[in-house]
KEFI-193421 format. One record per residue (C-alpha): residue in one letter; x, y, z. Coordinates in steps of 0.25 Angstrom, whole numbers, plus 5000, padded with zeros to 4 digits. Layout:
<recs>
AXYZ
...
</recs>
This chain:
<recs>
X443445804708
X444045854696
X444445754683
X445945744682
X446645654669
X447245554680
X446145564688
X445145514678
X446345414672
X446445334687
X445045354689
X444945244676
X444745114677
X446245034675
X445344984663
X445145094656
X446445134659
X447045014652
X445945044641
X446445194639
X447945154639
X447745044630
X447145154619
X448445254622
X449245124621
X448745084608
X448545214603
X449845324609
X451245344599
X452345434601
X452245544613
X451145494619
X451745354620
X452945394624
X452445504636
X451445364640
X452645284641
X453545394649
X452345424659
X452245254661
X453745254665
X453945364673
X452645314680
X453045154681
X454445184684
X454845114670
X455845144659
X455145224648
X455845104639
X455144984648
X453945074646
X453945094632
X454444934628
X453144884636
X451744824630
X450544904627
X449844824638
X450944854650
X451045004644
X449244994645
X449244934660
X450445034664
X449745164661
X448345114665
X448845094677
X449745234679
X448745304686
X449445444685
X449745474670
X450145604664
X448745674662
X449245714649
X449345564645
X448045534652
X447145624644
X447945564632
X447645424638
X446045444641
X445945534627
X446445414619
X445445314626
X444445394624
X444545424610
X444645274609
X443645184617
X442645314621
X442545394606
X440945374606
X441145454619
X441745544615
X441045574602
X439545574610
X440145664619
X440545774609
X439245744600
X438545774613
X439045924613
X439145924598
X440745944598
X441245914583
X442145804584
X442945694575
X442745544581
X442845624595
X444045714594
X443245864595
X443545944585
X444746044586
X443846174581
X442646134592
X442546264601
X442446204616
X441746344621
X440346284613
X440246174623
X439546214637
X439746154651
X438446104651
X438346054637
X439645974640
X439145924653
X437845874647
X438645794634
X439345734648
X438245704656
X437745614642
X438845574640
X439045504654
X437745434651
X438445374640
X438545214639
X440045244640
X440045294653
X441545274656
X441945334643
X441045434644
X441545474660
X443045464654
X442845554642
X442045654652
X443345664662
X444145674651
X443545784644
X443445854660
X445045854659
X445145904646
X444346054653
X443846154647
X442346134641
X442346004648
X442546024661
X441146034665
X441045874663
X441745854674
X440445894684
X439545794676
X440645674678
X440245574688
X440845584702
X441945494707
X441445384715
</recs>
């Protein structure tokens, strides 16, 4: 079954859902903030005003627990977590396939038609051996939805249970 942005974001634990939102949270300004805050109260039914005067921590459990996001704001939600508590991921990954990179962010002039299929799948296959399996499995599907070049990952993802 194919990897969809709110497919993996339910398939999260409400933990690391909490986790991810707390970084947006900390982290988000301006437009990103104020499209969060729009999504929550469309989806919750609320005022944008109630929504926006709430606590970091109601704002955190809300969108951990609003299951069906704008995929948009879910990349931006997972991206943000990942740059944050999975970096070393991130970085052994790309060191993996020799992708210049600053702390993690590829570099804008890399040309993506040097990478292989196999080549990508093998960097995923070591890095799903990692000690960080779960940051590991969630940078993996996230790199699946981003397509092109990494869309072979997705044969070396486990299975569903």
């Amino acid at each position: 079954m194919s990897v969809s942005t709110n497919r993996v974001w339910r398939q999260l634990s409400n933990e690391i859902r909490v986790a991810v939102c707390q970084v947006f949270w900390a982290e988000c300004k301006g437009p990103e903030k104020q499209f969060m805050i729009a999504s929550l109260a469309k989806t919750k039914n609320l005022r944008e005003v109630f929504v926006r005067k709430s606590s970091t921590e109601r704002l955190v459990n809300w969108t951990a627990a609003t299951l069906a996001l704008p995929d948009p704001m879910v990349d931006d939600l997972l991206k943000r977590y990942l740059l944050h508590a999975h970096r070393a991921v991130i970085i052994h990954f790309l060191d993996l396939l020799n992708i210049p990179h600053s702390e993690g962010m590829i570099e804008e002039d890399f040309d993506y038609a040097t990478l292989t299929t196999e080549g990508v799948q093998a960097a995923a296959r070591s890095l799903l051996a990692s000690p960080d399996h779960i940051g590991a499995e969630l940078y993996l599907q996230y790199l699946v939805l981003q397509g092109g070049p990494w869309e072979g990952i997705e044969e070396v993802l486990p299975a569903e249970a």
